[in-house]
N, C-alpha and C positions, 0 to 999 in steps of 0.2 A: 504494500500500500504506500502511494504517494502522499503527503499532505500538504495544502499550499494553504499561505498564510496568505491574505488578502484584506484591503480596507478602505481603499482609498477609490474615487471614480475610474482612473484609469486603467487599475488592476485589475476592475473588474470585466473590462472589457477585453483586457488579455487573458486574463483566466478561464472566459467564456468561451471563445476558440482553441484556447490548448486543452480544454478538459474534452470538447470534441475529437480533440486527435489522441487522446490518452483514449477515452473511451474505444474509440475505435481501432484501437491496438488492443485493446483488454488490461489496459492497466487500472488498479483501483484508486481510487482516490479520495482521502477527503477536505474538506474545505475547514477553515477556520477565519470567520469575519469578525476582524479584532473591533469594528463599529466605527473606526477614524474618521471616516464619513459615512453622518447618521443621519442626514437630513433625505427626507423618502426622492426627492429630485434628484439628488448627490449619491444615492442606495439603492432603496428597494425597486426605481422603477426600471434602474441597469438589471438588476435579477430577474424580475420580472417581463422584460421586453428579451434578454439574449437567452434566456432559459440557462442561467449559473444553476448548477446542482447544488439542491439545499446544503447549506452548510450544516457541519457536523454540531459546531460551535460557534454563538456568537456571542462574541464575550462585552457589546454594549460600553466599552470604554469610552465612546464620544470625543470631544475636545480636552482640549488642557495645555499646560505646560508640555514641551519636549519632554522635560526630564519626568515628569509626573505622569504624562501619558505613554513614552514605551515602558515605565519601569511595572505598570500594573500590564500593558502586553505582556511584559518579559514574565511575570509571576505565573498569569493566568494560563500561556502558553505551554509554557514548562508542567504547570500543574495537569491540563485536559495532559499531555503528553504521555507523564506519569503513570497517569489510572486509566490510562488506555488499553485494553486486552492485547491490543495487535501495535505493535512498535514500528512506527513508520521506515523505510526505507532512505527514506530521504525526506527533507523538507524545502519546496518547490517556492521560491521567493521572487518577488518581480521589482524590478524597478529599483526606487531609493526612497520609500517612506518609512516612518516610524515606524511601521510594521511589519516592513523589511529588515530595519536594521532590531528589531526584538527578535525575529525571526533567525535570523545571523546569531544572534548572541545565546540564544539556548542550544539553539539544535549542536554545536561543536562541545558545549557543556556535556550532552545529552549520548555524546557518540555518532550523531545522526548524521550524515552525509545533507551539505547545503549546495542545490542548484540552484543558480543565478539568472534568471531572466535580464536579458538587458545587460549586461557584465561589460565594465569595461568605459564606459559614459563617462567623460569629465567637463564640466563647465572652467575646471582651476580656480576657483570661488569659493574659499574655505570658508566664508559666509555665509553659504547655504548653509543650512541644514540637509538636504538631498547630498550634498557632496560628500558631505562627512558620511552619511549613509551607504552611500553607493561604493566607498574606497573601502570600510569597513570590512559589506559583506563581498566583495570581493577578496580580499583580503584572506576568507576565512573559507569562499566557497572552492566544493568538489569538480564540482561540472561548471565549467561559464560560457553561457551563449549571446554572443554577440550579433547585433542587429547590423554589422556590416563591417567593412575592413579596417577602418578607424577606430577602433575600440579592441580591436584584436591585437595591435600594431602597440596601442595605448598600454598595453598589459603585458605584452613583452618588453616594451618601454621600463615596466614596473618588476621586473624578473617572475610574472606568470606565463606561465606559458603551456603547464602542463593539461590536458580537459579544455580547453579553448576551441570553440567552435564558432564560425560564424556564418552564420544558418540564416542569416536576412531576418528580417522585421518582421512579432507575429503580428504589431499591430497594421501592418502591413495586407496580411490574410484576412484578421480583422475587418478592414477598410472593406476589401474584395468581397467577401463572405454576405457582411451584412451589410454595404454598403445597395447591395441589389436587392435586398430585401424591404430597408427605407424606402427605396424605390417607388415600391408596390405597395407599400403601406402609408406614407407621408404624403400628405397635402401641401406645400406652401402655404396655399391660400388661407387655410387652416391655421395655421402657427404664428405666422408673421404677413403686418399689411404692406408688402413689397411682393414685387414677381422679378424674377431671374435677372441678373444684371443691377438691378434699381435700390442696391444697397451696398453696404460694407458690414463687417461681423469684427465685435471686440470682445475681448473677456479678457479681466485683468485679476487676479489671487495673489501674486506675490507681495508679500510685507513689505518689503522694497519700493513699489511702487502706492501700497494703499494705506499702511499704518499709519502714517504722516498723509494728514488733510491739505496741506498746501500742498506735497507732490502730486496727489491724488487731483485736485483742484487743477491745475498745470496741466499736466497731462488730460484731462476731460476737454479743459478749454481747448485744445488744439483744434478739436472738432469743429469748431467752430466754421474752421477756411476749408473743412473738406467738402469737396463739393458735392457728396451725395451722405443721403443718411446711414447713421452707423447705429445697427444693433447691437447693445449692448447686453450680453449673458450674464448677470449678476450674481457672481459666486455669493453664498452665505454669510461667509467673513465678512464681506464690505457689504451683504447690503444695509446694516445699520448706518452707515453712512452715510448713505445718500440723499439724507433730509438735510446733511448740513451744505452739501454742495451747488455749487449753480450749475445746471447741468444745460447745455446746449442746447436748442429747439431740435436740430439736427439729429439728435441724440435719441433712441426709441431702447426705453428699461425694459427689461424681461426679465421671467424666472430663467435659472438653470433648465437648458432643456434637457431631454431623454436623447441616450444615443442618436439613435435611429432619429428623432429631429436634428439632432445638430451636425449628422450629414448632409440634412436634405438642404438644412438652412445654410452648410460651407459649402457643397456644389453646386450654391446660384447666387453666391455672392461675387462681390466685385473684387471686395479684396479682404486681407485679414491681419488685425491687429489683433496681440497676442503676448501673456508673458508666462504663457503653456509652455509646456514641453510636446506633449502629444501634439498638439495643433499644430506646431509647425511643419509635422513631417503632413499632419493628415492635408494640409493646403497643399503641401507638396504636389501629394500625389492626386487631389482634386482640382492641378493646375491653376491656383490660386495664386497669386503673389502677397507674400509676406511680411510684415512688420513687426519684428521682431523689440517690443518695446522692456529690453534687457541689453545688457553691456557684454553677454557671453551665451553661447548656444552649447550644449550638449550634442547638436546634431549638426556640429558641422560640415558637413557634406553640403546642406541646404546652404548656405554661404555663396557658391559657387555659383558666378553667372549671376548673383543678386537676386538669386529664386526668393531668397528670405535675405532680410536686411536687417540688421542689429541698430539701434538707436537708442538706448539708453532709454531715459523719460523726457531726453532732450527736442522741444517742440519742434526748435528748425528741422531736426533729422528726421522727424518723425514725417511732416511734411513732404517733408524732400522727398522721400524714401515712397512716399506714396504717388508721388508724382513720375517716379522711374516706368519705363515701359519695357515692360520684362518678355520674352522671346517665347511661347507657352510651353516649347517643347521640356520636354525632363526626360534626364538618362534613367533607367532603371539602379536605384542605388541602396535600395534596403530587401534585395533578394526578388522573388518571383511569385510570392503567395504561398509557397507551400515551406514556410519554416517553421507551422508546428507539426508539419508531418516530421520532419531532420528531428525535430527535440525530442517529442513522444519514440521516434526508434532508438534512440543514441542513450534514452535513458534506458527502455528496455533492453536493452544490448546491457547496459552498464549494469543493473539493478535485479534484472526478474529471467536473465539469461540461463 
């Protein structure tokens, strides 16, 4: 048996496709949703819409301090782990959140073998939080699968090198998978009062940019000289916020959508402003162009050709950088779609051989 620790929105969207390619090899698995994000737009409606197999455990931890909030993962973790009849195989970790790096930190305690979703990812921004995360459980992991050749390079960089595979992007199959599924299920017209073309898509979470009301404030106003309307996705964290801001006519507030809308809403948009992780690659590959409103990208690749553009919270750049006329083609550079098939065998091979 597999277990994969899971919590946050975009885990759950990678866990949803690779638990389909585990299943379909015959591997067992089960889920632990540590609650990191608990808000039913931000959770239950990802389980809900990609069909995530009930979790084993949800251990309800919510928000908090870093240190406050992995340290009852790391308890709760270790404990369901403990009084479990059948002793996992390994413990299946994605990305670089808090409950990743809890994740990290039991299972090597515990004997357990850690696989690393995503391995290998650096911003060089020991300010992150994510960074500190992501070097961690690399660091400590058996198996690391890499979303493309820059993170495998990155890691040999670092003396890993052993278990390094790089199997392309699962949120990549993700995209593909249910990307045609939104399709067939999403309305535009439904969701947002704009049709294809006739807007911009923003979502802004990082501390960096929203903790601090005048950078927040800054960065809003830019909106002002762009010259089509920008849908704003309002993460949870700031939306208390947004009573005290003056927010742009231009500007259209929304809840966090559900997967499957916020594809339908980024392949008919104009352009995309972002200080995601996931989002930049997902414009990537829905020939978006990108504004990258952060001073470092993890996905460097998208760099290249000014696909995505890095700007800081700096308004001129931010402008500018929307003003660029970007060539729509894109090289293929986070695999071919089928990297959780490579993961699901490479573990079996490794695990249940």
């Amino acid at each position: 048996m597999i277990l994969t620790i899971i919590g946050a929105r975009p885990q759950f969207v990678k866990a949803a496709i690779v638990s389909i390619a585990l299943k379909n090899i015959g591997i067992e698995e089960q889920i632990i949703h540590t609650g990191q994000h608990y808000d039913d737009k931000m959770s239950q409606v990802f389980w809900d819409e990609l069909g995530i197999p009930k979790p084993a455990k949800n251990l309800n931890i919510g928000s908090g301090n870093h240190g406050q909030q992995t340290a009852q993962m790391i308890e709760q973790i270790e404990k369901f782990i403990l009084n479990s009849e059948k002793k996992p195989k390994a413990l299946l970790l994605y990305g670089d959140t808090n409950s990743t790096l809890a994740g990290a930190i039991v299972a090597p305690k515990l004997h357990i073998p850690v696989i690393h979703i995503e391995a290998g990812l650096r911003s060089f921004n020991n300010k992150m939080p994510e960074e500190i995360n992501r070097i961690i459980t690399d660091r400590v992991a058996d198996i690391l699968f890499c979303s493309s050749e820059a993170p495998v390079l990155q890691l040999e960089k670092e003396g890993i090198t052993n278990n390094v595979f790089n199997t392309g992007d699962v949120m990549y199959d993700a995209f593909l998978h249910f990307g045609k599924i939104a399709d067939t299920k999403i309305s535009l017209s439904k969701i947002i009062p704009f049709k294809k073309g006739e807007y911009n898509l923003l979502t802004l979470h990082r501390p960096s940019n929203t903790d601090d009301l005048q950078t927040l404030q800054k960065i809003i106003s830019t909106f002002e000289d762009i010259d089509l309307p920008t849908i704003w996705a309002v993460h949870p964290r700031v939306a208390a916020k947004i009573k005290a801001l003056n927010i742009p006519k231009n500007i259209e507030i929304v809840s966090p959508f559900s997967y499957f809308e916020m594809l339908a809403v980024l392949k008919n948009a104009n352009k995309v402003f972002t200080d995601s992780g996931g989002l930049q690659k997902e414009a990537y590959w829905a020939n978006k162009d990108c504004i990258t409103i952060r001073n470092e990208t993890e996905w460097i690749e998208t760099l290249n050709h000014n696909f995505n553009t890095l700007t800081g919270n700096n308004p001129k750049k931010i402008r500018q950088a929307y003003k660029k006329i970007i060539t729509p083609k894109r090289p293929q550079l986070y695999g071919t779609g089928k990297a959780c098939e490579k993961i699901a065998q490479i573990i079996k091979n490794k695990y249940f051989s």
